[in-house]
C-alpha positions as CSV (number, residue, x, y, z in Angstrom):
1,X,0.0,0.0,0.0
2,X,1.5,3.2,-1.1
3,X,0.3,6.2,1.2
4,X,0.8,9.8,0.3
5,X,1.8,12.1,3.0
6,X,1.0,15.4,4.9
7,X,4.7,17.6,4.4
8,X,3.3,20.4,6.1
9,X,5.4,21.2,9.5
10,X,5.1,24.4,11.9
11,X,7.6,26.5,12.1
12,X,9.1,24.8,15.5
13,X,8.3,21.1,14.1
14,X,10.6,22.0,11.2
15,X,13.0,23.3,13.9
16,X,12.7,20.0,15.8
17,X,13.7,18.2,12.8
18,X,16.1,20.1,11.4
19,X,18.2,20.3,14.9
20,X,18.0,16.0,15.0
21,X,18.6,15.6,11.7
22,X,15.4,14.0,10.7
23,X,14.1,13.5,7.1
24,X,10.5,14.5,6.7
25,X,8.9,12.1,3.8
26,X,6.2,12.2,1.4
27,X,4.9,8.9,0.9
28,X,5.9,5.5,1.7
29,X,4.8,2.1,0.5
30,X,3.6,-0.2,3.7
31,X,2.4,-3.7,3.0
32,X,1.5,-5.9,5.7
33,X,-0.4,-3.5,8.1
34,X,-3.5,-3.6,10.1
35,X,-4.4,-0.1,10.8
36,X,-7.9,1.4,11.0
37,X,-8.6,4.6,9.6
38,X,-7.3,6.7,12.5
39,X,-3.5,4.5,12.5
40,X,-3.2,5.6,8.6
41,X,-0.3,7.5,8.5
42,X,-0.7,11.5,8.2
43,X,2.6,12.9,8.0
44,X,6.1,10.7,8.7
45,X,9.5,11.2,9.3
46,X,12.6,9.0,9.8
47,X,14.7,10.0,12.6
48,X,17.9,7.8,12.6
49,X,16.5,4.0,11.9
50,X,13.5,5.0,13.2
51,X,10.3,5.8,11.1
52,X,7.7,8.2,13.4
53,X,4.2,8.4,12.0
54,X,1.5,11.0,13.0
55,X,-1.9,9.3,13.7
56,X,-5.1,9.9,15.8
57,X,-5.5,9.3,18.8
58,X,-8.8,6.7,18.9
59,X,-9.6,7.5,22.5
60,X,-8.9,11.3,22.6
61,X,-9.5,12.1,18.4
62,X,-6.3,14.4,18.8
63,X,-3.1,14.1,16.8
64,X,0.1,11.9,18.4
65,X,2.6,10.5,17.2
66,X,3.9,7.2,16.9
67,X,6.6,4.8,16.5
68,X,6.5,2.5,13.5
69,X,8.2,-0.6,13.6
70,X,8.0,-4.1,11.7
71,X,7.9,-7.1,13.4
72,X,7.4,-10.6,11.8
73,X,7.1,-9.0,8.4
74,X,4.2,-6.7,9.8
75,X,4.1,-3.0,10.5
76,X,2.7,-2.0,13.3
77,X,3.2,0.7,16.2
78,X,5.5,0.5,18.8
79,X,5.3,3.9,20.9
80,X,2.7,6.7,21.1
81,X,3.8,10.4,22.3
82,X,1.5,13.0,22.3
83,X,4.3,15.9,21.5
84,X,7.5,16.1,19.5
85,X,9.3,16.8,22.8
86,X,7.9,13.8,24.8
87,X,9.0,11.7,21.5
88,X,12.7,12.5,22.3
89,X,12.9,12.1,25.3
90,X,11.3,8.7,24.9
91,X,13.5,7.4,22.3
């Protein structure tokens, strides 16, 4: 599944990025993934090895952000942060 992505940033989430080095994407192709409607990916970026995903939050229907990983040949999530900041110091 090829999913198209959100590349617009606020001024301090381009900041964020920019100070750890993180590569914002536009689309990336996920097979093998169980998500509902809310876990599709809005906007990603890879920061090191690590692919972070913006989703919404089922129980709260705000924004967070998440940790994508693949396990057994399956994407799925692996963290949930509800800020940039609370993302770093998490990882």
């Amino acid at each position: 599944m090829k999913i198209k992505l959100n590349i617009t940033y606020t001024k301090k989430e381009l900041i964020f990025l920019k100070e750890l080095h993180c590569k914002i994407l536009s689309e990336i192709n996920l097979s093998k993934t169980g998500f509902s409607d809310d876990e599709i990916p809005r906007r990603m970026f890879k920061y090191g090895g690590t692919y972070i995903t913006e989703i919404i939050d089922d129980e709260t229907n705000s924004l967070m952000w998440a940790v994508l990983s693949k396990r057994k040949g399956t994407y799925h999530f692996s963290g949930y942060y509800d800020c940039l900041e609370a993302l770093e110091q998490g990882l």
